[in-house]
Structure formats: C-alpha cells, structure tokens
C-alpha positions as CSV (number, residue, x, y, z in Angstrom):
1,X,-57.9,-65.4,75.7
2,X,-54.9,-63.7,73.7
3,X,-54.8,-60.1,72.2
4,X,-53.5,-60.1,68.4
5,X,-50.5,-57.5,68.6
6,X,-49.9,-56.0,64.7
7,X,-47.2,-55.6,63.3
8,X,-45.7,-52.1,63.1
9,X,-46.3,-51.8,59.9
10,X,-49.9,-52.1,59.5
11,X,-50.1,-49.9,63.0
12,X,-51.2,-46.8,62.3
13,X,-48.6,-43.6,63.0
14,X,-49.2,-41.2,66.0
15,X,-48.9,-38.6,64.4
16,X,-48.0,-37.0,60.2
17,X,-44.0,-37.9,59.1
18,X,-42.0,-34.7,59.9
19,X,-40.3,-32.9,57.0
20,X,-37.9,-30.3,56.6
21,X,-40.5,-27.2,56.4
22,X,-42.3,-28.6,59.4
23,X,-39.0,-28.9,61.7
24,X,-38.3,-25.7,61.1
25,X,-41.5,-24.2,61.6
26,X,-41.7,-26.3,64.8
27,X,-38.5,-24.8,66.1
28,X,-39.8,-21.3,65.6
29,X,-43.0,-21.7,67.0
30,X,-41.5,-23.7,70.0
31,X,-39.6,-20.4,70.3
32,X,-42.2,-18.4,70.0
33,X,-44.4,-20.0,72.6
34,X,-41.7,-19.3,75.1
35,X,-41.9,-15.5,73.9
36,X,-46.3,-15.6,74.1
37,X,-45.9,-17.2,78.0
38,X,-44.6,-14.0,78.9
39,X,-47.4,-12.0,77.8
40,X,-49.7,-13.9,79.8
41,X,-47.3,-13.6,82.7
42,X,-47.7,-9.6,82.0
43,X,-51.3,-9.8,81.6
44,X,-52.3,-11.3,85.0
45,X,-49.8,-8.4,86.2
46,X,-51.5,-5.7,84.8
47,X,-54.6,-7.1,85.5
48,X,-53.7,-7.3,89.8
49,X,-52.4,-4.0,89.5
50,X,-55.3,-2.5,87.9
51,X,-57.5,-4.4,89.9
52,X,-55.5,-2.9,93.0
53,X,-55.5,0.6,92.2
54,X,-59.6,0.3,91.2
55,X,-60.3,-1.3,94.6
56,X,-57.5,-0.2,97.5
57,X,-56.9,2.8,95.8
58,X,-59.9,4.0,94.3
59,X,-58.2,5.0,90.8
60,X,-59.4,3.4,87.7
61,X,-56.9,3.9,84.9
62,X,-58.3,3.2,81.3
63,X,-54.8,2.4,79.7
64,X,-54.5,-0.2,82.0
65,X,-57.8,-1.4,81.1
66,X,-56.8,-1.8,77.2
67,X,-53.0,-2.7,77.6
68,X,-55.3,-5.6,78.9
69,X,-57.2,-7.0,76.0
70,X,-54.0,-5.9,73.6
71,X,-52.4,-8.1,75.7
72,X,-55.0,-11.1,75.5
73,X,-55.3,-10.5,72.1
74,X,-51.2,-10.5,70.8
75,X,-51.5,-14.2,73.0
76,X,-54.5,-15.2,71.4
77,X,-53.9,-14.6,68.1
78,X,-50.2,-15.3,68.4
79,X,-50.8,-18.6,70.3
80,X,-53.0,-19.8,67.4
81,X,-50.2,-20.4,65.1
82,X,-48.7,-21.8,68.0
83,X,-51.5,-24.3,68.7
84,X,-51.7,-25.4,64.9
85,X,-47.8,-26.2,64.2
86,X,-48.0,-28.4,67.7
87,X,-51.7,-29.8,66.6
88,X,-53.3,-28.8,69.8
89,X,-56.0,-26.8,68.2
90,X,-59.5,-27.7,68.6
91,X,-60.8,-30.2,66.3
92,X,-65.3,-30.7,65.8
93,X,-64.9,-33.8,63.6
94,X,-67.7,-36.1,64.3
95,X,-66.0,-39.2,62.0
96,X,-62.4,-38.5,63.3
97,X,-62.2,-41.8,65.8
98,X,-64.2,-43.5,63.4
99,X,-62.4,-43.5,60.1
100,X,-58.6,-44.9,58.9
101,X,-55.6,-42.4,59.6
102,X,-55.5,-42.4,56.0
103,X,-58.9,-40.9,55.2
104,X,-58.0,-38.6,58.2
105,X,-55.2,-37.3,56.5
106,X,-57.4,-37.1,53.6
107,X,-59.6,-34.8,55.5
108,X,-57.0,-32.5,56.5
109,X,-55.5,-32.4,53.5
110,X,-59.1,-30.9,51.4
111,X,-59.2,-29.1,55.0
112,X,-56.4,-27.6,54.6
113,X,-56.4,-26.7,51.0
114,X,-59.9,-26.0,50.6
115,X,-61.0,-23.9,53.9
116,X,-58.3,-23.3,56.1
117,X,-55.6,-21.7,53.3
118,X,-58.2,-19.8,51.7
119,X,-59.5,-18.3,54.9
120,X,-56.1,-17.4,56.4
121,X,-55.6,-15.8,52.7
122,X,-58.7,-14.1,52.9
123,X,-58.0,-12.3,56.5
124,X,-54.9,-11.1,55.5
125,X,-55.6,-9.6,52.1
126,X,-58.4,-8.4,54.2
127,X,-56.3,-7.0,57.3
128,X,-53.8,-5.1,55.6
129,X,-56.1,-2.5,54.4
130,X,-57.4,-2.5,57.9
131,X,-54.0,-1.7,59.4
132,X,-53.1,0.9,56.7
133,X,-56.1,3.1,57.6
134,X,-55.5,3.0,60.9
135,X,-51.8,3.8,60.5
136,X,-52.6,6.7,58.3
137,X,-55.1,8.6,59.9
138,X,-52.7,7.7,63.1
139,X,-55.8,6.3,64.8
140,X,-55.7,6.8,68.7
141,X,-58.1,4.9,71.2
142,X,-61.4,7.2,71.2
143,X,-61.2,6.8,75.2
144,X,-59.7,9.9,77.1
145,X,-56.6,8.6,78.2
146,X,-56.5,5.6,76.0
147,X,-53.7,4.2,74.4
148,X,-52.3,5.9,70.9
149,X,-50.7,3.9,67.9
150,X,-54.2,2.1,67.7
151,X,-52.0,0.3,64.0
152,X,-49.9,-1.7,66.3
153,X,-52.5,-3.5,67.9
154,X,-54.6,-4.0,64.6
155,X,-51.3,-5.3,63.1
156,X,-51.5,-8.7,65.2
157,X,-54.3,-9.5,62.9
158,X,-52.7,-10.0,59.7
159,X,-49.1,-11.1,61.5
160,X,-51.1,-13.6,63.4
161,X,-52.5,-14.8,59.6
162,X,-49.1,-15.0,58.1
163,X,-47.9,-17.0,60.9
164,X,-51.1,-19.3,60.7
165,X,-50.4,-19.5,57.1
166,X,-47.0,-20.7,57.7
167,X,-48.0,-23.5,60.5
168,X,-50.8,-24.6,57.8
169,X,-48.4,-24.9,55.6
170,X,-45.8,-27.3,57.4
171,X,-48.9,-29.0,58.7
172,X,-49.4,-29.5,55.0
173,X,-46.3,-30.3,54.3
174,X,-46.8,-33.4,56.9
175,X,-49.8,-34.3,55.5
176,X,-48.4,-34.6,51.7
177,X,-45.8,-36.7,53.6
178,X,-47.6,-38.8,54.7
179,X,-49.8,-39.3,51.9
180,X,-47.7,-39.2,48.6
181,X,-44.2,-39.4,50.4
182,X,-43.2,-35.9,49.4
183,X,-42.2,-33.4,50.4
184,X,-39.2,-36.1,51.8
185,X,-39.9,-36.8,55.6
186,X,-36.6,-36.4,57.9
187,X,-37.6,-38.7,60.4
C-alpha cells in the first residue's frame, strides 16, 4: 500500500504569509516577551518573600500583597498581545480541524474584523476615561499601607488594548495576505 504525497502546491501552509507590518510587530513583541519574563521572575520573588515574612516572621505586609496582582496583571495583560502576534492564544473553534485553511482564514478574517477589533476598540475608548479619573483624583489603594498612584496600574488596561490592537492588526495583515495577496508578503 502507497501513501499519495501532494504536491507543495496544493499542501496547505503552516501558518498566514508574513508581511512587512507583521515582521515588525513580531520583532517587537519577541522583545517584549523577553521584557514580561522578568516580571514573572519578580512575582515568584515577591511572592517567597512575602510568604516568608507572613510565616517565619510573623509580618504580613499589604504592599507586598498588591505589588503581587499588579505584577500578574502587567504579565497578563501584557503577555496577551504577546500570545496573539505569536498565535498561541487560545482558540474554542469547534469546525477549526474540520474545514480548508482557506475558510479558516475566512473565519479569522470576519473574526478579526467583526469581534475582535471592535472589542479591543471598545476597551480602550472605554479605559481611558477609567485611567483619567483615577489619575485625577490621584486615587491611592483604599488599604492602610497600600500602594499609591493607583493610575499606573489601571493604565495597563488600555496599553495592554493598544498593543492587542496592534498584534490584531499584523495578524490581519497575514490574513489579507494570504487571502487577496496584499498587503505584499516578505517571505
């Protein structure tokens, strides 16, 4: 019994043609995933130390306890972006081994324009004013030693957005590619 090899041609791609926006975005997000590792590193830190000085030391300290979730939250809202330029993101599509890679890019592509940009739009236009309230009325953690500047922490929100935005986007850029040959692929 022989197996029928076909031709590269009719083979479908791995993966969405790279083009010029979506090398660049995958250079700064490769970048940038080196820069998010480190926050994990410094979460696991904070999180021995506190756990040290709770339990050896008997000392509870509640800015350790929310440098803590800031920290989880800059690397999970930071590492989203991070998971959509590199397509690692999780995926609940039912059809998705069962369909052509061209209807799947058909998918993402009304994916894409239809829920995924208008929902990053949405939470930024959303965020903002969200941010500049809390920058104003110089909003402080409403624990007694909490942390202050309570704005910087809100302000991953809509900076995590905008760099969503901008991984859709070159994901986008692929997908159009691949679909109608523009924007020009580079590889």
């Amino acid at each position: 019994m022989s197996s029928v090899i076909q031709p590269a041609e009719t083979a479908p791609p791995a993966s969405y043609p790279h083009t010029r926006l979506s090398r660049l975005s995958r250079r700064f997000f490769s970048g940038l995933s080196r820069g998010i590792s480190w926050i994990w590193l410094a979460l696991i830190g904070v999180v021995m130390l506190n756990v040290v000085m709770r339990y050896l030391f008997g000392e509870g300290r509640i800015e350790f306890e929310e440098i803590q979730w800031h920290l989880f939250a800059c690397g999970f809202m930071l590492g989203m972006a991070v998971c959509m330029d590199s397509d690692q993101h999780i995926r609940v599509d039912v059809l998705h081994d069962r369909v052509s890679h061209q209807t799947r890019a058909w998918i993402e592509l009304y994916g894409l324009l239809l829920l995924f940009l208008p929902f990053v739009v949405a939470m930024i236009i959303f965020a903002l004013p969200f941010v500049q309230y809390s920058f104003v009325s110089a909003e402080v953690s409403d624990a007694a030693g909490g942390l202050p500047f309570r704005w910087l922490i809100k302000s991953v929100l809509p900076l995590s957005m905008v760099l969503l935005t901008f991984a859709g986007i070159a994901r986008l850029s692929r997908v159009t590619a691949y679909l109608f040959g523009w924007p020009q692929r580079v590889d």
